[in-house]
C-alpha positions in Angstrom: 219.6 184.1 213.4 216.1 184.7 215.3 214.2 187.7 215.3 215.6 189.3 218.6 219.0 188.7 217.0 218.5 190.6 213.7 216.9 193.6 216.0 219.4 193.7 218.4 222.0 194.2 215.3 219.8 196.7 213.5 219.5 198.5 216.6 223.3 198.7 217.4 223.7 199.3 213.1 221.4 202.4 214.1 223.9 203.3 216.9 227.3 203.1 214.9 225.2 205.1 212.2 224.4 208.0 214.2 227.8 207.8 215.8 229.4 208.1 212.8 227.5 210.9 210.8 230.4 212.9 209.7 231.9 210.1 207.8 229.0 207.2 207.0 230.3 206.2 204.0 233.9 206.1 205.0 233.2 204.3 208.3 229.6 202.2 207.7 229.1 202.1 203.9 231.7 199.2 203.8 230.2 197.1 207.2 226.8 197.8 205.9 227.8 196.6 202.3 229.2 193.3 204.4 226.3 193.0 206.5 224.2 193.1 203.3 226.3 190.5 201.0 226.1 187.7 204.0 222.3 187.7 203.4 222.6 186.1 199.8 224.2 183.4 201.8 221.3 182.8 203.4 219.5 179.8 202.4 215.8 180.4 200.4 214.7 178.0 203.4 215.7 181.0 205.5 212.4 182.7 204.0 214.6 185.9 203.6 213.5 187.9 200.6 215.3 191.2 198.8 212.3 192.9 199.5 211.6 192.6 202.7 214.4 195.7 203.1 212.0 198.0 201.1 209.4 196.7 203.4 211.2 197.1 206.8 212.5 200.4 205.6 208.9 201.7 204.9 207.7 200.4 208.6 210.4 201.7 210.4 209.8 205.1 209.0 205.8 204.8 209.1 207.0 203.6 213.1 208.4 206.5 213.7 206.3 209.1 211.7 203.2 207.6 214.4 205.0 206.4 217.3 207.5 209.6 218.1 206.4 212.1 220.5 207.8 214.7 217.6 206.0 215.9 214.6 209.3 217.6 213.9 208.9 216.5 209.8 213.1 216.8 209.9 213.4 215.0 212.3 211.1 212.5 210.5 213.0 212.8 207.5 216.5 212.4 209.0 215.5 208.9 210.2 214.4 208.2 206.8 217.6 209.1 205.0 219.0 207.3 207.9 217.1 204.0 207.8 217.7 204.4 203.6 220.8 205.0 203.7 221.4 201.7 205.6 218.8 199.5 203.8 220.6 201.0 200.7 224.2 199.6 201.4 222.8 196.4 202.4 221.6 195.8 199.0 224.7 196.6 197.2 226.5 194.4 199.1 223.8 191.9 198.8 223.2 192.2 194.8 227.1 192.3 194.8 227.5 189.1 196.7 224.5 187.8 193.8 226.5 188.4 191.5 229.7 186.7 192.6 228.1 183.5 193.5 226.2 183.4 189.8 229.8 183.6 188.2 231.7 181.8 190.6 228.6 179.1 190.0 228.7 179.5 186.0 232.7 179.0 186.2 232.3 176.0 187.8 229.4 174.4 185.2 
């Protein structure tokens, strides 16, 4: 997936996200746990790292804490439990996915 791709779906994750504040982990905890257990899929050719979702979590905020017209430091905070929340499901669903494959891997050795 290039680079506009993974944006694009970040930026409609972001939409569903704020669409769906009264119940997120009801309705987004389990796509975002999806979304995140397809990236141990990838392959290490991919150049995806874990840690490139603390990264882009920490520029995204940064982003917005320089970039937004507000100073509002809510409003700054609300996009940070927002973008952590996500980033946060990912990585279950990713670590989760680890998981699986190293005993489904094992089981078959």
């Amino acid at each position: 997936m290039s680079s506009f791709s993974h944006a694009r779906v970040f930026q409609n994750v972001i939409e569903m996200v704020v669409d769906s504040t009264d119940a997120l982990d009801d309705v987004m905890g389990p796509l975002l746990f999806s979304y995140g257990s397809r990236h141990a899929h990838f392959p290490s050719s991919s150049g995806f790292k874990p840690d490139y979702w603390d990264l882009f979590a920490a520029a995204m905020t940064d982003y917005a804490r320089h970039s937004w017209r507000t100073r509002d430091k809510k409003t700054i905070e609300a996009w940070r439990l927002t973008v952590g929340f996500i980033i946060s499901k990912m990585k279950e669903g990713f670590y989760f996915e680890c998981k699986k494959m190293e005993k489904e891997s094992a089981q078959h050795h």
